[in-house]
C-alpha positions as CSV (number, residue, x, y, z in Angstrom):
1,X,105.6,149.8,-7.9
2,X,102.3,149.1,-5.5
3,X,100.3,148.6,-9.3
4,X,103.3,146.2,-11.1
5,X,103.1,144.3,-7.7
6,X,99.2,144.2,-8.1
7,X,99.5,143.4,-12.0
8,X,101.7,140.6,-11.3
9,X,99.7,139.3,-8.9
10,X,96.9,139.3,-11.1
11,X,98.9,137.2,-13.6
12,X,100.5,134.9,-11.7
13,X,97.0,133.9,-10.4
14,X,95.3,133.9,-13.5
15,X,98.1,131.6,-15.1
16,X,97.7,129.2,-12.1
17,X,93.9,129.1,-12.6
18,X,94.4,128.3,-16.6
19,X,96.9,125.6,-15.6
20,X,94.7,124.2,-13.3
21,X,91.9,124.0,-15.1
22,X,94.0,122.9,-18.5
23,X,95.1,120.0,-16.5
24,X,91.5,119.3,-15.3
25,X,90.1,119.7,-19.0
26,X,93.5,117.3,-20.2
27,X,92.5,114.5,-17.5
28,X,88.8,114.5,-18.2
29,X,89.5,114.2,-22.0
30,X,92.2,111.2,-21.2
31,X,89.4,109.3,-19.4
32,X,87.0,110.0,-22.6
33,X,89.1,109.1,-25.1
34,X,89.7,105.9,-22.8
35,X,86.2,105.7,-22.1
36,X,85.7,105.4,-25.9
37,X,88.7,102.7,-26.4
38,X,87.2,100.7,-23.5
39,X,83.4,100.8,-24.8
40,X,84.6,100.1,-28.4
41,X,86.7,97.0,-27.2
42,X,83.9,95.3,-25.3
43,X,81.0,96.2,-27.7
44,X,83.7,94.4,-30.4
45,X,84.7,91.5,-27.9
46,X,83.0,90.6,-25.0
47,X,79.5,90.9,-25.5
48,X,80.2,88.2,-28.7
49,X,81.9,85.3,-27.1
50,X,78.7,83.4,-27.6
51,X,78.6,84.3,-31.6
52,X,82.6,82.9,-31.9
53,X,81.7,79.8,-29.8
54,X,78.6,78.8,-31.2
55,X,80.0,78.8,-34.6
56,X,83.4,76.9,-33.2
57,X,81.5,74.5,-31.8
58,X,79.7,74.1,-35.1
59,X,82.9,73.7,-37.2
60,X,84.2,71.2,-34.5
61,X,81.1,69.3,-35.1
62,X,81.7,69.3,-38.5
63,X,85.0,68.2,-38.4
64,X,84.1,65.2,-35.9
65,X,81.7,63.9,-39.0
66,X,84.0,64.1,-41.8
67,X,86.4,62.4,-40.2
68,X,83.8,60.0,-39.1
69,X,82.9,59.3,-42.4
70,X,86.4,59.7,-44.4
71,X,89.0,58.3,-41.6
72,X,91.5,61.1,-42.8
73,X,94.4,61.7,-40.4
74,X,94.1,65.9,-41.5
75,X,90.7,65.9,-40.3
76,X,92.0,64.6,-36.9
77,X,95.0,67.3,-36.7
78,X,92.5,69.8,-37.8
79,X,90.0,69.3,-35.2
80,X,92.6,69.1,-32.7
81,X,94.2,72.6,-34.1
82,X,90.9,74.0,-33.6
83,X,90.2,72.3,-30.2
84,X,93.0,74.3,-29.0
85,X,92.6,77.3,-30.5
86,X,89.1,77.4,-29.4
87,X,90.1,76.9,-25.8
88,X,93.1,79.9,-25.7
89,X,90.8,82.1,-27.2
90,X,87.6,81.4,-24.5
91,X,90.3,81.5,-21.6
92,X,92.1,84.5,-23.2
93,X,88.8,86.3,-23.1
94,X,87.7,85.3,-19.7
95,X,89.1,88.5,-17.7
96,X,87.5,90.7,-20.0
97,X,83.6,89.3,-19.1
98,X,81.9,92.1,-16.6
99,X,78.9,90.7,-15.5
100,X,78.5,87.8,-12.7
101,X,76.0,85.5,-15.4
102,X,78.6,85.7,-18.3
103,X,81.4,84.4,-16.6
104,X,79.2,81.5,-15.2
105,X,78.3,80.9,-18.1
106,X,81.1,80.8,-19.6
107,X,82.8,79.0,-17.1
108,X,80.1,76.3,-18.0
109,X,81.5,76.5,-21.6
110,X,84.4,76.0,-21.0
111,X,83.9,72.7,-19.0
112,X,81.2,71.5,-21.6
113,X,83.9,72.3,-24.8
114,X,86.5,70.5,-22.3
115,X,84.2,67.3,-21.6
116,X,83.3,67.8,-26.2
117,X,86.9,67.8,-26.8
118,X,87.8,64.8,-24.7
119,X,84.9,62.6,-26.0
120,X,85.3,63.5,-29.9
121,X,88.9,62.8,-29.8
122,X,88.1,59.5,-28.0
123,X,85.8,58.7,-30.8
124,X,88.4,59.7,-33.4
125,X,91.4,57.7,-31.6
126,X,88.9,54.8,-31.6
127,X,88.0,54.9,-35.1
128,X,91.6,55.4,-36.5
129,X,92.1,51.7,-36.3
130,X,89.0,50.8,-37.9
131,X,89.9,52.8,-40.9
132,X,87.2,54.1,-42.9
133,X,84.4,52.2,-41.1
134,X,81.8,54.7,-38.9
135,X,81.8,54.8,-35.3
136,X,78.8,53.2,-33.3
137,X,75.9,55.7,-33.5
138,X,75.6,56.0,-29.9
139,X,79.4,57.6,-29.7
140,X,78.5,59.6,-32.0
141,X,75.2,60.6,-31.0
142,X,76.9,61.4,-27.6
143,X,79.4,63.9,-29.3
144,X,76.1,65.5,-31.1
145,X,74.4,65.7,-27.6
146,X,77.3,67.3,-26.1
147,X,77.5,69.9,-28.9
148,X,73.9,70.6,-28.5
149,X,74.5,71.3,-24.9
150,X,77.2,74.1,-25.7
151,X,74.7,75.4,-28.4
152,X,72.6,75.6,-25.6
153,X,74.5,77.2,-23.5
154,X,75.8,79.9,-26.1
155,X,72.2,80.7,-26.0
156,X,71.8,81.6,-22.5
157,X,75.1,83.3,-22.8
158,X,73.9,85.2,-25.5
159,X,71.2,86.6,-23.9
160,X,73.3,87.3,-21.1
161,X,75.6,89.5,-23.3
162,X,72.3,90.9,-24.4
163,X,71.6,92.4,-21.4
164,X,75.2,93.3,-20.4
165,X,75.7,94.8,-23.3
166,X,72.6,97.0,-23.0
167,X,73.9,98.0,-19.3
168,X,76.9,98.8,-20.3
169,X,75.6,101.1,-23.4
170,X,73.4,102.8,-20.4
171,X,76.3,103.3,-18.2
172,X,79.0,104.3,-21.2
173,X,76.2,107.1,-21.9
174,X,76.1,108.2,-18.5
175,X,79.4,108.1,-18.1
176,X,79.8,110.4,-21.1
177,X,77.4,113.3,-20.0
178,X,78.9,113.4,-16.7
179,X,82.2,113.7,-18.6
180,X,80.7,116.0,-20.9
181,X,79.0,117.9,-18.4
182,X,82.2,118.6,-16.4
183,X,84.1,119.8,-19.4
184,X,81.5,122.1,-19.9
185,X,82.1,123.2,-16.0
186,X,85.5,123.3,-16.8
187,X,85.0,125.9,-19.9
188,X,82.6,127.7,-18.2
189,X,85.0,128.2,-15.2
190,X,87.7,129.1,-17.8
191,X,85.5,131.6,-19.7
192,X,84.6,133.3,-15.9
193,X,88.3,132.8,-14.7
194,X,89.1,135.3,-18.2
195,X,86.4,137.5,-17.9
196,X,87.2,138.2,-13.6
197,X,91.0,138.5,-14.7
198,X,90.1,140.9,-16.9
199,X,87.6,143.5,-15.0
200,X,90.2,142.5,-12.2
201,X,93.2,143.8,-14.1
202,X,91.2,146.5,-15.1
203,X,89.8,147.7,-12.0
204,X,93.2,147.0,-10.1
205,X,95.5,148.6,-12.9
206,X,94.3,150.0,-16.0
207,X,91.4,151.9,-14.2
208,X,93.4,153.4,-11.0
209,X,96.4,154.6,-14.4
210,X,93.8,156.1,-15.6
211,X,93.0,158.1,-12.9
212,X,96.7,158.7,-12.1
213,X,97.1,159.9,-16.0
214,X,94.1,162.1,-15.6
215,X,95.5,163.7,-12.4
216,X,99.3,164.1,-13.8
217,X,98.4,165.3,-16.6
218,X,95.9,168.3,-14.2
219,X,98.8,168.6,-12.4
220,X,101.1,169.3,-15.2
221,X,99.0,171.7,-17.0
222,X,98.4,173.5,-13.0
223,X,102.2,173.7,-12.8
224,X,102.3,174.9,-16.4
225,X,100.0,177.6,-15.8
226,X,101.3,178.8,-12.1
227,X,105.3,178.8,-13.7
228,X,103.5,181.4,-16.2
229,X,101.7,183.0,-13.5
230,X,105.0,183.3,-12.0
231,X,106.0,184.8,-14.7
232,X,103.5,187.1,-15.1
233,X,103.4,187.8,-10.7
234,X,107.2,188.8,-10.9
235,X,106.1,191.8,-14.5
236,X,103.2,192.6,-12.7
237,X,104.3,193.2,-8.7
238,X,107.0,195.0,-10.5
239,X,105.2,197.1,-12.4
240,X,102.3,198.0,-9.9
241,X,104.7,198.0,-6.7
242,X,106.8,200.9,-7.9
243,X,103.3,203.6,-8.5
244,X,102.4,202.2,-5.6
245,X,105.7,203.3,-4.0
246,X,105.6,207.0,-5.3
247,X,102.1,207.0,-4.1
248,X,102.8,206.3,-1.0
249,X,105.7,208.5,-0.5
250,X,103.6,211.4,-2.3
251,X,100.9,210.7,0.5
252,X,103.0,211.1,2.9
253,X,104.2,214.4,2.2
254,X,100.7,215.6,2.0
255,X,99.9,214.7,5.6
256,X,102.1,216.9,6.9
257,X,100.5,220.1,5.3
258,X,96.5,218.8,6.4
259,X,94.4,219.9,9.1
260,X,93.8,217.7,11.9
261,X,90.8,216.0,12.3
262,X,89.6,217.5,8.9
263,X,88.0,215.5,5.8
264,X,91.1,215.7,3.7
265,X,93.1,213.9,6.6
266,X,90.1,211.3,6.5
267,X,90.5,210.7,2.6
268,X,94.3,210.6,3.3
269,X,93.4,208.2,5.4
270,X,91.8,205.5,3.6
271,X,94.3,206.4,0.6
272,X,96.6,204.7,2.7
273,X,95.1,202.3,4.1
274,X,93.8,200.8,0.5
275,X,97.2,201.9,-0.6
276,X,98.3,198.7,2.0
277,X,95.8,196.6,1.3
278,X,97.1,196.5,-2.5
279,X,100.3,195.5,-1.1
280,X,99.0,192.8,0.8
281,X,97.1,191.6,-2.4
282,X,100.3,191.8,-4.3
283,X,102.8,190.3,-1.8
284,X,100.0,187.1,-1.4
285,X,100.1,186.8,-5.1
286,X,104.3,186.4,-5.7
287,X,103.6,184.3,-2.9
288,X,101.3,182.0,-4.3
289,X,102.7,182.4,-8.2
290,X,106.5,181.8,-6.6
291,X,106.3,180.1,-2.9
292,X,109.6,179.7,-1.6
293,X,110.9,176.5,-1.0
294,X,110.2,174.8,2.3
295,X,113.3,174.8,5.0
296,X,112.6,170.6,5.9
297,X,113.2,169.7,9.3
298,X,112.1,166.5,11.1
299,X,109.7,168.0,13.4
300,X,107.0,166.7,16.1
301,X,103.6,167.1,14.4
302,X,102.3,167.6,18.0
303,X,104.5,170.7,18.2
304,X,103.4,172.5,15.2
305,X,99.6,171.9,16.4
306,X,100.9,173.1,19.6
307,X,102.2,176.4,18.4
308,X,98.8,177.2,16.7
309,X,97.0,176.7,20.3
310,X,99.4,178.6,22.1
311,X,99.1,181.2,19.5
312,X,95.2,181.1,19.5
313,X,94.6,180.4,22.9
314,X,94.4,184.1,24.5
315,X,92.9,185.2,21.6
316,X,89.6,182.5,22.2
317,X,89.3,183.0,25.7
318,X,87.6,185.9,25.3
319,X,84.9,184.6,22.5
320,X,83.0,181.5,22.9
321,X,85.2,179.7,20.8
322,X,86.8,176.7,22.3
323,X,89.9,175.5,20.7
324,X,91.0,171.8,21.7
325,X,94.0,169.8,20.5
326,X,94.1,165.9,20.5
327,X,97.7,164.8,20.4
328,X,100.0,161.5,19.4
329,X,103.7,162.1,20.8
330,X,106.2,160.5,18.8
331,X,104.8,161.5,15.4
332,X,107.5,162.8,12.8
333,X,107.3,165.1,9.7
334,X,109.7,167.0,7.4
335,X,108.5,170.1,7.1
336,X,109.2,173.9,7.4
337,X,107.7,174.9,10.7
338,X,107.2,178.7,9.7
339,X,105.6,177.3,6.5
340,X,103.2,174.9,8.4
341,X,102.7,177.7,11.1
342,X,101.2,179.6,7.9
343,X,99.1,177.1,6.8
344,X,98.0,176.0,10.0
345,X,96.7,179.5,10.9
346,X,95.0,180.4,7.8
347,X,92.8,176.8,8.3
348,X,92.4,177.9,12.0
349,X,90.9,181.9,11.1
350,X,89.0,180.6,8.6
351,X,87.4,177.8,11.3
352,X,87.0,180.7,13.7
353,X,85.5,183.1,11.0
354,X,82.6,180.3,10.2
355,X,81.6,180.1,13.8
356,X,81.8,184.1,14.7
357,X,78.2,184.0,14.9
358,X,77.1,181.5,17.7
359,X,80.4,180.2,18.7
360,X,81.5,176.5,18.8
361,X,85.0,174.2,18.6
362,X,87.6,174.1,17.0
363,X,90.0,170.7,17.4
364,X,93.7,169.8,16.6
365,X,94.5,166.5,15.8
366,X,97.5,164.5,14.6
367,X,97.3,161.0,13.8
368,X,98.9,158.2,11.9
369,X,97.3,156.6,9.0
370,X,97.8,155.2,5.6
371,X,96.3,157.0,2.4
372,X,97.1,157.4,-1.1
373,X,99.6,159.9,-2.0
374,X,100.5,161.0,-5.2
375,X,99.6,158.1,-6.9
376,X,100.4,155.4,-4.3
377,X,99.3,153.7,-0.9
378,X,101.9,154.6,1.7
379,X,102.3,156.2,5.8
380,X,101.0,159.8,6.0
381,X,100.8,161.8,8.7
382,X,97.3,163.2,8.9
383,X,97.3,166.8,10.7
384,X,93.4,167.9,11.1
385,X,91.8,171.0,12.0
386,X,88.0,170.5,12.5
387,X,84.9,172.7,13.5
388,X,81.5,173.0,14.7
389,X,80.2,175.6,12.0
390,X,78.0,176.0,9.2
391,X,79.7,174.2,6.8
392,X,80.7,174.2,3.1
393,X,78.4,173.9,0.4
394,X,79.3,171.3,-2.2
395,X,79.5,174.1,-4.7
396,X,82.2,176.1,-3.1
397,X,83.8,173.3,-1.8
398,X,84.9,172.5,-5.5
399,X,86.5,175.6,-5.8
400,X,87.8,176.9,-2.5
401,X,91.5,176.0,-3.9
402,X,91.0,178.1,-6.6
403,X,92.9,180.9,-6.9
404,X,91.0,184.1,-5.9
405,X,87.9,182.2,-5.4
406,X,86.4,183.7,-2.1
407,X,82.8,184.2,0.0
408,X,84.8,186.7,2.1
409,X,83.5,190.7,1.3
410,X,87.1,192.1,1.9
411,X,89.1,188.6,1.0
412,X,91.5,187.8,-1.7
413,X,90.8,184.5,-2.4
414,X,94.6,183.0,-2.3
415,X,94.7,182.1,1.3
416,X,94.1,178.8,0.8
417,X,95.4,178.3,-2.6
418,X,98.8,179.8,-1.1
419,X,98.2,176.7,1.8
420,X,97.6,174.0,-0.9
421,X,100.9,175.2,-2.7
422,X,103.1,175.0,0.5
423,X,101.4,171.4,1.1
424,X,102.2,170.4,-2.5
425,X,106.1,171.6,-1.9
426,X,106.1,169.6,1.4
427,X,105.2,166.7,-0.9
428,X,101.9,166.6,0.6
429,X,97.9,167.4,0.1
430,X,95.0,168.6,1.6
431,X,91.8,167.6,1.2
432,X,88.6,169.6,2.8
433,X,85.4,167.2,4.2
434,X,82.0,169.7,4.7
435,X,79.0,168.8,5.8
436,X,76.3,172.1,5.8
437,X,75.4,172.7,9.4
438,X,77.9,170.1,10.8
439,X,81.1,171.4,10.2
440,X,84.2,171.4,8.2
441,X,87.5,169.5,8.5
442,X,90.5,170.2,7.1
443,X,93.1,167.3,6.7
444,X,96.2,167.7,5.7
445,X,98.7,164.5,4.5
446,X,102.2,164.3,4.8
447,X,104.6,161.6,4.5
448,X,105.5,159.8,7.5
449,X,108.9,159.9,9.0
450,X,110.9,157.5,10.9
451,X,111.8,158.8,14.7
452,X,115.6,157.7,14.5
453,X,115.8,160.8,11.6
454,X,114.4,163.5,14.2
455,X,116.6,166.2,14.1
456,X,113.6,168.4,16.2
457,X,113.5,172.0,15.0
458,X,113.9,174.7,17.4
459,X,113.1,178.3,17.4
């Protein structure tokens, strides 16, 4: 549930990134494209008013001289036509100027083609009554002076466009790399964004099912293997306990007819005390092959620690073992407490047996925590049973849960594969943390379990 939580998580913030940046990379190309439309419209407009006006003017001109020399009323209505086109188009194009010299300028135009106009169609109305005869010179040569100052002024205004023009190339081509530039930030983030989802989703979810997969399918084949050890525990007890049996009973006779204190009494003896010792062996292994199931009560973990160190206590005072136990009340567990007892005894011995030698501490402790279990991150109950001795190698502590794995001369090597079992059917684990020559701590996990469910177990 914790990794489909996780995954979506991942998702929903990748997808957020991608639309954010999508909508970052769909602005930026907006401007451009306008950028583009802009730069194209004034490269094609307003940096060529002088061009259009200069050649108007010219055409006026010419019209003004036909007319003076042919008196035609079309030339008249033409000129006039073209007066006022001329003038819509200059004050149509006015808004569009950028820089502070063009529109001077052309505000200068505009009054001088105004001031043009008005004179030439003076000269015109006064000729139209003359008929074909010329106007004076000097009108004329007045119109002619007038359109030489507007030439003259399309001039100035041309360089002026000149060097607008050339700023605005400059600052269209800045404009673009900037523009370009942050769409290349904006891939680049995009690209990273992916590549992070993906080790993300990978680390976060496809790397921690792979390691789930890898330990389900361990324990799988270990459950495979114990339910035909079971198998083979049940043939085998059954088959070895009844020789044993008539052994037994057959030794037994035979003490009655030996001599006290002789060595046939001795060998009888240690007959029966291997004879026992091959029970033991047999009994530990149905136990570990076919544990029973746990009796769950909600229990105090502070009780079953405390039933270990009343047990132990009497037993320590008398060595120079010290055996403490750091407690949190209120701490519930299901559990079977004779189970636990077991477990908890067999960590304790083995503590004690690695300190035999110079003595040290052995500490209890129950605490609350939250740890990975069986595949997810949830409440456990951590019960701990730590010591001062020599430690475990990292060699043996690979295998110390392996069945009939022991450093023991006389052990059997299924005491603590028998504990991890009744761990594993409390729906637990147990984990073992060595350091050589600093100690070893056991910790078992458990789920936790809400007080208002208590229903403490008593003996």
């Amino acid at each position: 549930m914790k990794i489909r939580a996780r995954s979506l998580g991942y998702a929903l913030a990748t997808i957020g990134l991608a639309l954010v940046l999508a909508w970052a990379g769909s602005i930026t190309w907006r401007e451009l494209r306008q950028l583009h439309r802009s730069f194209d419209l004034v490269q094609a407009d307003a940096f060529h008013l002088s061009d259009y006006i200069d050649a108007s003017v010219a055409d006026l001109n010419d019209s003004v001289h036909r007319f003076n020399l042919s008196g035609h009323a079309n030339d008249h209505i033409a000129f006039q036509k073209k007066c006022q086109a001329l003038q819509a188009w200059l004050r149509a194009r006015q808004p569009n100027i950028t820089t502070l010299s063009q529109r001077e300028l052309t505000s200068q135009l505009d009054t001088s083609i105004t001031l043009y106009v008005a004179h030439a169609t003076q000269l015109m109305a006064e000729a139209a009554p003359a008929g074909k005869a010329p106007s004076p010179a000097a009108a004329l040569e007045q119109v002619d002076h007038e359109a030489a100052s507007i030439l003259a002024l399309c001039e100035k205004l041309r360089s002026a466009e000149r060097a607008a023009q050339t700023q605005f190339m400059e600052d269209s081509r800045g404009a673009l790399r900037w523009m370009q530039e942050l769409l290349a930030v904006q891939i680049a983030l995009l690209v990273f964004m992916v590549v992070t989802g993906i080790v993300a989703v990978y680390r976060g979810v496809i790397g921690p099912l792979r390691v789930e997969l890898g330990q389900s399918r361990a324990l799988a084949a270990r459950h495979e293997k114990l339910a035909a050890l079971g198998t083979l525990a049940a043939g085998v007890a059954h088959e070895i306990r009844n020789p044993l049996t008539a052994i037994n009973v057959r030794l037994h006779s035979l003490k009655k007819n030996l001599v006290q204190a002789s060595s046939e009494q001795e060998d009888a003896l240690v007959i029966g005390h291997e004879i026992q010792r091959l029970e033991r062996i047999v009994q530990e292994f149905l136990q570990f092959a076919r544990p029973a199931d746990p009796k769950l009560h909600t229990v105090s973990a502070d009780s079953l620690l405390a039933r270990v160190q009343l047990l132990f206590g009497s037993q320590f005072e008398k060595t120079s073992i010290r055996l403490n136990l750091e407690s949190v009340p209120d701490i519930w567990v299901q559990a079977d407490p004779h189970q636990m007892e077991q477990v908890l005894i067999n960590l304790v011995q083995n503590a004690a047996q690695s300190m035999q030698a110079s003595g040290g501490t052995i500490t209890l402790r129950v605490r609350n925590s939250t740890s990975r279990l069986h595949g997810s991150i949830c409440p456990v109950v951590m019960l701990e049973v730590s010591d001062t001795g020599t430690g475990i190698s990292p060699e043996v502590r690979k295998r110390i849960f392996d069945p009939f794995f022991t450093t023991k001369e006389e052990g059997t090597g299924l005491g603590l594969a028998i504990a991890s079992r009744i761990i594993e059917k409390h729906g637990g684990s147990i984990e073992c943390r060595s350091e050589v020559n600093r100690g070893t701590t056991f910790v078992i996990l458990l789920p936790h379990t809400k007080p208002e469910l208590t229903d403490e177990f008593s003996n």
